[in-house]
C-alpha positions as CSV (number, residue, x, y, z in Angstrom):
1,X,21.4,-1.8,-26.0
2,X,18.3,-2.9,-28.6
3,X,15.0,-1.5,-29.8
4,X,12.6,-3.3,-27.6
5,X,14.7,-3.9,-24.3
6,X,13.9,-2.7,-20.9
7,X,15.1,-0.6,-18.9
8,X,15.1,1.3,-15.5
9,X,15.9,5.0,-15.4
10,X,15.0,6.5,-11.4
11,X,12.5,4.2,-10.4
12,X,10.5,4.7,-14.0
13,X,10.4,2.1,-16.4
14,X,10.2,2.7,-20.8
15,X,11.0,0.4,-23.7
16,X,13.7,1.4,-26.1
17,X,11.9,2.4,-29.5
18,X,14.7,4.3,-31.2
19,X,18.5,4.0,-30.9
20,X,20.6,6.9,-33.3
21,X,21.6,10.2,-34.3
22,X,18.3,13.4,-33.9
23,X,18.8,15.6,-36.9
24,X,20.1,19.3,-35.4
25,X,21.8,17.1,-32.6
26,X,25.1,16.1,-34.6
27,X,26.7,13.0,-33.9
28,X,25.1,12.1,-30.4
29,X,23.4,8.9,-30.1
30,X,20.3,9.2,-28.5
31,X,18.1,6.6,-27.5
32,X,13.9,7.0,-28.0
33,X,12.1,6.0,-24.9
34,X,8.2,4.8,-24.7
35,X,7.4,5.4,-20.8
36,X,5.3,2.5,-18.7
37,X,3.9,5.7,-16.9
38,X,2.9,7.8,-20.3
39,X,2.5,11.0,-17.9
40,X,6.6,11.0,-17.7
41,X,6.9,11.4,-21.9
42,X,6.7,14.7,-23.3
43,X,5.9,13.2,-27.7
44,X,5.3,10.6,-29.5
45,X,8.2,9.9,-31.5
46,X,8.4,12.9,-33.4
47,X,10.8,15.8,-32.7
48,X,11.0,18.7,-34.5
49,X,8.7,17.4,-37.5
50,X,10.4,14.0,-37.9
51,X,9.4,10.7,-36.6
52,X,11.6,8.7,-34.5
53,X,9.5,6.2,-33.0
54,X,6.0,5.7,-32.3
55,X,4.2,5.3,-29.0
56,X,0.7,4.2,-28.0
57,X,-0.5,7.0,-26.6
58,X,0.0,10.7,-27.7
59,X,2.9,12.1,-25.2
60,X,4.1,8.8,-23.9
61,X,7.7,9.1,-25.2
62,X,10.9,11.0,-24.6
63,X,14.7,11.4,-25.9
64,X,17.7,10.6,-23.7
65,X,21.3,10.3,-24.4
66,X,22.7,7.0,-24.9
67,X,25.2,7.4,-22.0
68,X,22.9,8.2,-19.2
69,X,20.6,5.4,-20.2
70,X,21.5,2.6,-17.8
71,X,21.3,-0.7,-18.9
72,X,19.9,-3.9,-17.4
73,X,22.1,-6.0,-14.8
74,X,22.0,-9.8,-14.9
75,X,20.7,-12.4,-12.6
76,X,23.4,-12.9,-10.6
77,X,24.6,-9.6,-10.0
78,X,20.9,-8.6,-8.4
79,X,20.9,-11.9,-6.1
80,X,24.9,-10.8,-4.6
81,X,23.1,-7.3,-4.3
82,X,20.4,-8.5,-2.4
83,X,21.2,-11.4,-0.3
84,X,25.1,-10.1,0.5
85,X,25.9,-6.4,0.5
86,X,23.1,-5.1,1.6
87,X,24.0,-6.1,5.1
88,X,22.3,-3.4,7.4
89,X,18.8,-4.7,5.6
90,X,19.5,-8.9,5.4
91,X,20.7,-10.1,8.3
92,X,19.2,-13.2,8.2
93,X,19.5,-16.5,6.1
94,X,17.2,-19.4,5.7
95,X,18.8,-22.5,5.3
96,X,17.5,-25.3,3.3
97,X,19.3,-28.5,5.8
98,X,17.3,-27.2,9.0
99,X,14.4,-24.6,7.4
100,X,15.5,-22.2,9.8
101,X,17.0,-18.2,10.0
102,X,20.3,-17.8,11.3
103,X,21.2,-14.5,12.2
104,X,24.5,-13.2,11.1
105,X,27.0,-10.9,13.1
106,X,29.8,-8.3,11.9
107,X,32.1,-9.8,9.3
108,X,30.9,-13.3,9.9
109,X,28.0,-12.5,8.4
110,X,29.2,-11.5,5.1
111,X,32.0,-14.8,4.5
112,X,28.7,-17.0,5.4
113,X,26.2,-15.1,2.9
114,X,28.7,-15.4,0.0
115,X,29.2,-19.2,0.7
116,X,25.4,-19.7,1.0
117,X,23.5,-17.7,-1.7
118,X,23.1,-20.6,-3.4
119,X,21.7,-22.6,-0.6
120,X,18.8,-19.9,-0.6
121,X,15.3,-22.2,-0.7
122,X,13.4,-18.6,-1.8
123,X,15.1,-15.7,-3.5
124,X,12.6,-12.2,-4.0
125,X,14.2,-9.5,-6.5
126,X,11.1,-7.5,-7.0
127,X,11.4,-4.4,-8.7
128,X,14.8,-4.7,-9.7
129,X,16.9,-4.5,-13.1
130,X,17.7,-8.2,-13.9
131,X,17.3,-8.1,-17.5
132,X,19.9,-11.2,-18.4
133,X,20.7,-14.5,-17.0
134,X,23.6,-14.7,-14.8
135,X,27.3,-14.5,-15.7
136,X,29.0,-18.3,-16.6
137,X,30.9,-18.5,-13.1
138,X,27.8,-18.1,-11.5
139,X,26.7,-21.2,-8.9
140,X,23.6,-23.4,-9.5
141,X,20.9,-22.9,-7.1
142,X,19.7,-26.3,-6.9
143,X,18.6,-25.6,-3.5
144,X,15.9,-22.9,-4.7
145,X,12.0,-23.2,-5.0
146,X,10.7,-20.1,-5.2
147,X,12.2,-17.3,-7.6
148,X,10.3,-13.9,-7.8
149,X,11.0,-11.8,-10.2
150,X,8.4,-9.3,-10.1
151,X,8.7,-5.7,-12.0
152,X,12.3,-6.5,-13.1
153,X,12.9,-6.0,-17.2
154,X,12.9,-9.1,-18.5
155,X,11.4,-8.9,-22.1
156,X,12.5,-12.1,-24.2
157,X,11.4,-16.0,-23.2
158,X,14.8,-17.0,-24.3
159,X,16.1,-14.7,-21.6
160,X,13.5,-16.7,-18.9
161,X,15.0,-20.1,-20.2
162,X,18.4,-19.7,-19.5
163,X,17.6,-18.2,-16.4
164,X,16.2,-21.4,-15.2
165,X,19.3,-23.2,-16.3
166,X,20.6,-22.2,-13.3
167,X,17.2,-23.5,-10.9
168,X,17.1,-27.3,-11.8
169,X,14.3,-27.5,-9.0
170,X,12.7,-24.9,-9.0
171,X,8.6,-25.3,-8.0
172,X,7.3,-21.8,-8.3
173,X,7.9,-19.1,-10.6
174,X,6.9,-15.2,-10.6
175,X,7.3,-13.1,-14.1
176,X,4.6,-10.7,-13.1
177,X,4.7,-7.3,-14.6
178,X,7.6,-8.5,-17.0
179,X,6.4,-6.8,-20.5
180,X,7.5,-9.8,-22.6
181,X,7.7,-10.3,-26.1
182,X,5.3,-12.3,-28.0
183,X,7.0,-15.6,-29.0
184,X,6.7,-14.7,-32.8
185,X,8.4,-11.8,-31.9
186,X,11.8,-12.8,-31.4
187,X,13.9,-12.9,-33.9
188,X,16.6,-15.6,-32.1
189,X,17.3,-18.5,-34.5
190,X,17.4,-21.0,-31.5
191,X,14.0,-19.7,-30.1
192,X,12.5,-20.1,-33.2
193,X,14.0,-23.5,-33.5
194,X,13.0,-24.6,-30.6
195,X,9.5,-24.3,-29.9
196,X,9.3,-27.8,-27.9
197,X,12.2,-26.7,-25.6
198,X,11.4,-27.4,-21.9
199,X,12.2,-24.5,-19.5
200,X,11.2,-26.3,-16.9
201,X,10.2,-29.5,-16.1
202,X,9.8,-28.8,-12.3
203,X,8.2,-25.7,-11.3
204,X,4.5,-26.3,-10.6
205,X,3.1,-22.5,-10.4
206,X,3.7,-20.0,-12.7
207,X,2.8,-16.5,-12.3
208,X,2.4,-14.7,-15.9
209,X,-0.1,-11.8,-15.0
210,X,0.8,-8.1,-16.6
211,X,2.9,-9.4,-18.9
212,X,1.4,-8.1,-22.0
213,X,0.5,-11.6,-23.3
214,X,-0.9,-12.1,-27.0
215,X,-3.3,-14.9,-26.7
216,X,-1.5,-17.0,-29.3
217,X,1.5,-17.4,-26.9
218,X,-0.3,-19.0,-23.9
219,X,-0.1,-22.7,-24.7
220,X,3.7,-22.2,-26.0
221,X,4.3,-20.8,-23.1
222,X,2.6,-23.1,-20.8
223,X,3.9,-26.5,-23.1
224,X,7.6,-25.3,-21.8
225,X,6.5,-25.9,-18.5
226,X,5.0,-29.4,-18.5
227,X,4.6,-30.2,-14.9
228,X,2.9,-26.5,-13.7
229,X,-0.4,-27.3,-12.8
230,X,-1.1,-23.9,-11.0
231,X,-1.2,-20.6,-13.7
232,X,-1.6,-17.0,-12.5
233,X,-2.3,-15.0,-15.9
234,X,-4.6,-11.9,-14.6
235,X,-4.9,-8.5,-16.2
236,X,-2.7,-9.3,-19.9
237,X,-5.9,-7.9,-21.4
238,X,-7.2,-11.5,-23.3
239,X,-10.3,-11.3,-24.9
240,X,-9.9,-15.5,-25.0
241,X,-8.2,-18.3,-23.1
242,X,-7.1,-21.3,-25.3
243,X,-5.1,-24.4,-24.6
244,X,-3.8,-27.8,-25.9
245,X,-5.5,-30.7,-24.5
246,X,-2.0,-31.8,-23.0
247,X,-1.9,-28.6,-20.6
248,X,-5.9,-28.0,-20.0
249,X,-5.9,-31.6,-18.6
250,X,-3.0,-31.2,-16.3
251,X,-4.2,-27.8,-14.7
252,X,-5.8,-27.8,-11.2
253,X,-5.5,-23.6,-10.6
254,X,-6.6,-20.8,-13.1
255,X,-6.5,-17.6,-12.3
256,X,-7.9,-15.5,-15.1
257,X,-8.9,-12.3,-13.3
258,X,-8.8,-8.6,-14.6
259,X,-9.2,-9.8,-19.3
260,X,-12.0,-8.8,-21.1
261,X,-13.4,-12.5,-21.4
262,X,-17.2,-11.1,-21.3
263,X,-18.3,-14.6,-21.2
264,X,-17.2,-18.0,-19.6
265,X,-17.7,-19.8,-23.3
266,X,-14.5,-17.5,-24.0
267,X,-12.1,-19.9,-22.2
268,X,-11.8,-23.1,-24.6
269,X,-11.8,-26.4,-24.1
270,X,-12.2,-29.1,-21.0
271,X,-10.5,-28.8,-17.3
272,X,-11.1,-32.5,-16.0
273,X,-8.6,-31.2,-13.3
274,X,-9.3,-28.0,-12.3
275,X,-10.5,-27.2,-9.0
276,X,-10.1,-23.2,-8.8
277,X,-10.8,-20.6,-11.0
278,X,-11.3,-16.9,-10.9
279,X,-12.7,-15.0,-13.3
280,X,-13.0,-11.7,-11.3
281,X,-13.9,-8.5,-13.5
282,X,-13.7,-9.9,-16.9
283,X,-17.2,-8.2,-18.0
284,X,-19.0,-11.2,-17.9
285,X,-22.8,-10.3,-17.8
286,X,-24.9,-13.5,-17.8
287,X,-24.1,-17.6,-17.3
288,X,-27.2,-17.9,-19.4
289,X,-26.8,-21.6,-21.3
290,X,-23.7,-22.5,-19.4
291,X,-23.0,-25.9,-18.8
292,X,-20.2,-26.3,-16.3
293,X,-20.5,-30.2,-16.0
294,X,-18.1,-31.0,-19.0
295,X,-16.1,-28.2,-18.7
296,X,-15.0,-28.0,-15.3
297,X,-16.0,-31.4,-13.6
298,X,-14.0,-31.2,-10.5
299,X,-14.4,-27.5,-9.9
300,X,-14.7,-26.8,-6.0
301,X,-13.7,-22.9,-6.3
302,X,-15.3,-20.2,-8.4
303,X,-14.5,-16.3,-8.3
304,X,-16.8,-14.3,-10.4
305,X,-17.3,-11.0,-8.2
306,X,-16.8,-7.7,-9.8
307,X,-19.0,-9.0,-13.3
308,X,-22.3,-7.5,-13.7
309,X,-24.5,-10.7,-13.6
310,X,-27.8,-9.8,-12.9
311,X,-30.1,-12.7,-13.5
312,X,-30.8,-15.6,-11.5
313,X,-30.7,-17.6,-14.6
314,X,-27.2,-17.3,-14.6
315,X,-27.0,-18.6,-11.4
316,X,-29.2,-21.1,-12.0
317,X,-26.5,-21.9,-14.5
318,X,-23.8,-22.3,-11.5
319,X,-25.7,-25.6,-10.6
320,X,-24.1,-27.3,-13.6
321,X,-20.8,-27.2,-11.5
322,X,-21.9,-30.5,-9.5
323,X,-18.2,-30.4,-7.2
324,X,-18.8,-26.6,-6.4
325,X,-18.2,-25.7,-2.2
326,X,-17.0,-22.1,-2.4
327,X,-18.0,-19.1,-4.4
328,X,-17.5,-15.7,-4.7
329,X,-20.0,-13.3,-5.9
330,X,-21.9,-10.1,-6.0
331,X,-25.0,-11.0,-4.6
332,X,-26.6,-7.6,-4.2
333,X,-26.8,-7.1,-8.0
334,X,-29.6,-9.7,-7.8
335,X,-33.3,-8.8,-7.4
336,X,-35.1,-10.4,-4.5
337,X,-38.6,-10.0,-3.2
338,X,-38.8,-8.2,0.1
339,X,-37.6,-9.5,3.3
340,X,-35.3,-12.1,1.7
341,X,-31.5,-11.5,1.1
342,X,-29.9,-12.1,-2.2
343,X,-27.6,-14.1,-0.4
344,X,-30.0,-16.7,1.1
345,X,-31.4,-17.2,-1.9
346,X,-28.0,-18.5,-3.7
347,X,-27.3,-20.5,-0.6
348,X,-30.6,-21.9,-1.6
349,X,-30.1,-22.5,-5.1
350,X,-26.5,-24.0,-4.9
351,X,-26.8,-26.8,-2.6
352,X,-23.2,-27.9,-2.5
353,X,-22.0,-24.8,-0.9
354,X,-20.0,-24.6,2.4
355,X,-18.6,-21.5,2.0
356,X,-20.1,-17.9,-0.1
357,X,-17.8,-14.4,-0.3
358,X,-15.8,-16.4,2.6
359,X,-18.4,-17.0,5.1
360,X,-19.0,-20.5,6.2
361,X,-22.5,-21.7,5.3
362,X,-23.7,-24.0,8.3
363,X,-26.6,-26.4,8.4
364,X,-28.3,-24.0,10.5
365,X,-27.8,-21.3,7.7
366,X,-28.5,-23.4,4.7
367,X,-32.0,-24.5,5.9
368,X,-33.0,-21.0,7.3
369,X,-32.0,-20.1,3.7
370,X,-34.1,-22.9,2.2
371,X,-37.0,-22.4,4.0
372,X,-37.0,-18.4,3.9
373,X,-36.6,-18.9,0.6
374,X,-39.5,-21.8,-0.4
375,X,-41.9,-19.1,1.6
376,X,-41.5,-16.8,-0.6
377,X,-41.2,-17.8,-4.1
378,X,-43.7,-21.0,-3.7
379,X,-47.0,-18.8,-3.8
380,X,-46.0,-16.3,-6.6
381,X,-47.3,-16.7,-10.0
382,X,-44.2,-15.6,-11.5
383,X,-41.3,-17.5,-10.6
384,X,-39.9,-18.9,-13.3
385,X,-36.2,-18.9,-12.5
386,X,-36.9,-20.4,-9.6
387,X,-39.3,-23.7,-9.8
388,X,-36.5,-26.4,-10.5
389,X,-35.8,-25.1,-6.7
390,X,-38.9,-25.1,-5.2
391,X,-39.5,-28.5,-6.4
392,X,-36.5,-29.6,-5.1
393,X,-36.9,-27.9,-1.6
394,X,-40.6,-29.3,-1.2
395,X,-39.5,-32.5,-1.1
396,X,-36.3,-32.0,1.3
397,X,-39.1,-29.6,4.0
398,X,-42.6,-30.6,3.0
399,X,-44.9,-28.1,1.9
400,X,-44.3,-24.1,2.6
401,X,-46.1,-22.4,5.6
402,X,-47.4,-18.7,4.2
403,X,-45.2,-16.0,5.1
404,X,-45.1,-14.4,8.2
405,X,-45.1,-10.6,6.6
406,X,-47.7,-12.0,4.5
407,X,-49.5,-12.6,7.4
408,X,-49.0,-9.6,9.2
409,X,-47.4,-11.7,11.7
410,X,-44.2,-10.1,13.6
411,X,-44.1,-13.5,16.6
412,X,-44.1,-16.9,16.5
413,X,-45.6,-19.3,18.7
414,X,-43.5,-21.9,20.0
415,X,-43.0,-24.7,22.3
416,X,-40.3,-24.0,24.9
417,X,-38.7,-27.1,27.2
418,X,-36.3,-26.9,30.0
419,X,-35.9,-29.9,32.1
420,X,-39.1,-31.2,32.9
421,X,-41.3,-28.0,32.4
422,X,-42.9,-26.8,29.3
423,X,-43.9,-23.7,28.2
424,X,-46.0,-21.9,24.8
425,X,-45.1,-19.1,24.3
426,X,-44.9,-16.1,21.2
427,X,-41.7,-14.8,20.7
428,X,-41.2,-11.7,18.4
429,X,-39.3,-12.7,14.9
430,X,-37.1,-9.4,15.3
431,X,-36.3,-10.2,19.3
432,X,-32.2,-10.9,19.3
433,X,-31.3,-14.3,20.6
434,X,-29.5,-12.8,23.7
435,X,-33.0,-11.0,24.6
436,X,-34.9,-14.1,24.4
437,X,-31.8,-15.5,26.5
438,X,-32.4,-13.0,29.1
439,X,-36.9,-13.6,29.1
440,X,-36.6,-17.2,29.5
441,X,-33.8,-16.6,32.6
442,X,-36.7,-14.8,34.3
443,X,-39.1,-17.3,33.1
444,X,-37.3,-20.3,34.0
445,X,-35.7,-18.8,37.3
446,X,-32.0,-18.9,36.3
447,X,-30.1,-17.1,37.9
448,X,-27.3,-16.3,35.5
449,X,-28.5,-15.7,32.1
450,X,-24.4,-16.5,30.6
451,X,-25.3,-19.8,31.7
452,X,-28.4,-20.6,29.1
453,X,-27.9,-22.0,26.2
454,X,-30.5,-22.3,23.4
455,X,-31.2,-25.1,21.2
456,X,-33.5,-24.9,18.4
457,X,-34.5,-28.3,17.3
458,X,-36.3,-29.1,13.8
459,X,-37.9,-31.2,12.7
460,X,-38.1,-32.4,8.4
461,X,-40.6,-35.0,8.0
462,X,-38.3,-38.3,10.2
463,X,-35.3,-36.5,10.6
464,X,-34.7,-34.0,13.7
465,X,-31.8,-31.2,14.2
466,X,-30.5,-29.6,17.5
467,X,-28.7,-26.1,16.2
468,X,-27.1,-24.4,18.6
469,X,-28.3,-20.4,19.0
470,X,-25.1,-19.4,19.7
471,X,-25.1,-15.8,18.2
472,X,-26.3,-13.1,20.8
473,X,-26.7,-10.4,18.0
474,X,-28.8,-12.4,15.4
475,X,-32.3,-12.3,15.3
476,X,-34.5,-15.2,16.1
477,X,-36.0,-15.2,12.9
478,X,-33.3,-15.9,10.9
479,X,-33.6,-19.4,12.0
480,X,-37.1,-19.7,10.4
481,X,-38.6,-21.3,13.2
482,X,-41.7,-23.3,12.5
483,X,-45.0,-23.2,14.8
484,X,-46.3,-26.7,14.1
485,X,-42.8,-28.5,13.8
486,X,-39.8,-26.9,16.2
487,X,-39.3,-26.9,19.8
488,X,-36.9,-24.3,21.6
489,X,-34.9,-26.3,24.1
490,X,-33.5,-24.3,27.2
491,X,-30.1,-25.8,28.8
492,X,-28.4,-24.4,31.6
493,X,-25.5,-25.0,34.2
């Protein structure tokens, strides 16, 4: 056992601080503890006046003989544990020849887990003790892709590299929730030597979040794997996010979620590559003056819920990222004029979007958001943020029509066609498409009102489009139908 290693005492994890004799105590070896969970400590290193150890907070620290300590099991051990004496819990293998399960019967099953473990394609020890690599007689798992080793006390990167000595192939790895070391930290000649080492030169996603990462150590880290293209580095509690040129350009998937970024500028450097990133709850307040053309070119997914933006210059700002097609964000935190959903009005703005907060934006849903939109902002004097828009959406729907509330207008007069016949009629903004369904059945004479279907087709100055009214629920004036332009087309069986 060594100050700084991990370890696992009934289902609570510490760091050893402190390994020696406690005045009063004799000769016992006692071993100072720093708690994961500081509620389990009773001190802070000191006992009985005298300072062992030192903890972070107050009474996150405790003293336990060195014999009921237990210590770390290695790689190998954990895998035989999981995948061959537990037999009441795996009773299943998945082969790599034929991608299938197998299930295993009575003592059958235990000869043909201990000649297959290291056929396994995925192997999970989450929240386990591995703490070392495995023993020398242990097999090579050249079949393996996945390795997850989440919660398990792994502490030193030199520990992680000859771990992977043993996974030739492997394509995704999980060290979440692994306290490691900074790389500076450790002492080992051949770490220190080796800077440049490879640890893997064929996994392709690595998971690093909760791992209590300096930001100094991210690009060594991420230079030993030189073909991972996908990094998962949430809550390690960076305040900045830099990176050689040789990894930036080579990642396509950055999750940053959960660090104290506080702004975009905050993660250095250019992407060319990347297409997803999430910067969830990193206390960023405003995009004001961001320019996301250079800096993330190819960028199709953006995660920035949970930040208190505010402003719609910052999402004016989102424009910059010209590949952007789905986007999540809090919308409500936005100020709107009445009548007109935050929501719309980003749809509006970002014109590349198919998809906001995981909701498809249709045709039908980006130009009732454009037009709801232009009806609104177009007349007022102060609408600063949003003229590059309005301009834009002029020229895509012609000239706004004054708002209906501005109007005092609740209907809107429309032409209605079925078949041959054609009808004017006022229909009420707030009537649900299933209730004008069920008018024009009695109009029209249908006898089954499931058997109309509703077609609302608009015109923009030479173009024409036929949406489908397909949602019973919605009102019709979501669709922001048009008096002078649309025609409501009735179909039935």
């Amino acid at each position: 056992m060594e100050i700084g290693q991990r370890v696992r005492i009934n289902f609570e994890v510490a760091t050893v601080r402190y390994i020696g004799e406690v005045d009063g105590y004799g000769s016992q070896r006692w071993v100072g503890l720093e708690w994961d969970d500081p509620t389990r400590g009773k001190h802070d290193g000191i006992v009985r006046g005298k300072r062992y150890f030192q903890t972070r907070h107050p009474n996150g620290g405790s003293l336990m003989k060195h014999e009921i300590v237990p210590k770390p099991t290695d790689l190998l051990f954990e895998i035989k544990d999981r995948y061959i004496e537990e037999e009441s819990v795996e009773t299943e293998i998945e082969l790599a020849q034929s991608n299938k399960k197998i299930e295993l019967i009575g003592m059958d099953q235990t000869a043909a887990k201990q000649s297959n473990i290291e056929k396994l394609i995925n192997i999970v020890l989450d929240n386990r003790s591995v703490g070392f690599p495995p023993s020398s007689d242990s097999p090579q798992f050249i079949l393996c892709r996945e390795l997850n080793l989440y919660g398990n006390l792994l502490y030193k990167w030199k520990t992680v590299r000859q771990i992977l000595e043993y996974f030739p192939r492997i394509q995704e790895l999980n060290l979440r929730r692994n306290r490691m070391q900074c790389f500076n930290e450790e002492e080992d000649d051949d770490e220190s030597e080796g800077d440049d080492h490879v640890y893997s030169d064929s996994c392709k996603k690595l998971v690093i979040s909760e791992c209590n990462l300096s930001e100094n150590s991210i690009d060594s880290i991420l230079l030993r794997f030189p073909s991972t293209s996908d990094v998962v580095a949430f809550g390690n509690d960076l305040t900045r996010f830099s990176v050689s040129e040789a990894v930036s350009s080579r990642l396509t998937s950055l999750d940053l979620e959960d660090n104290p970024f506080k702004t975009l500028d905050s993660i250095h450097g250019t992407f060319p590559n990347l297409t997803q990133l999430s910067v969830a709850n990193c206390g960023i307040t405003s995009l004001n003056g961001f320019d996301g053309s250079i800096k993330f070119p190819k960028l199709e997914y953006l995660n920035i819920k949970r930040n208190s933006i505010v402003e719609w210059k910052s999402v004016n700002s989102i424009r910059s990222l010209k590949s952007l097609k789905r986007l999540l964000f809090d919308c409500k935190k936005l100020s709107t004029e009445k009548g007109v959903h935050a929501y719309e009005i980003v749809i509006a703005k970002l014109s590349t979007l198919i998809d906001l907060n995981r909701f498809d934006v249709s045709e039908v849903e980006r130009r009732s958001a454009e037009i709801r939109f232009l009806n609104k902002y177009a007349g007022l004097n102060d609408n600063e943020d949003h003229q590059d828009d309005i301009k834009r959406l002029i020229e895509i729907h012609g000239e706004p029509t004054l708002d209906t509330a501005k109007k005092g207008l609740a209907v809107v007069k429309i032409r209605i066609e079925c078949g041959n016949r054609v009808e004017t009629r006022r229909l009420p903004l707030g009537m649900s498409i299933q209730k004008i369904r069920d008018m024009l059945a009695r109009l029209f004479k249908v006898p089954n009102t499931s058997k109309i279907r509703l077609y609302l087709v608009m015109s923009e100055k030479a173009k024409q489009h036929r949406i489908e009214l397909e949602n019973p629920l919605r009102e019709f004036g979501h669709y922001s139908p048009s008096e002078d332009r649309d025609i409501l087309v009735v179909e039935h069986d």
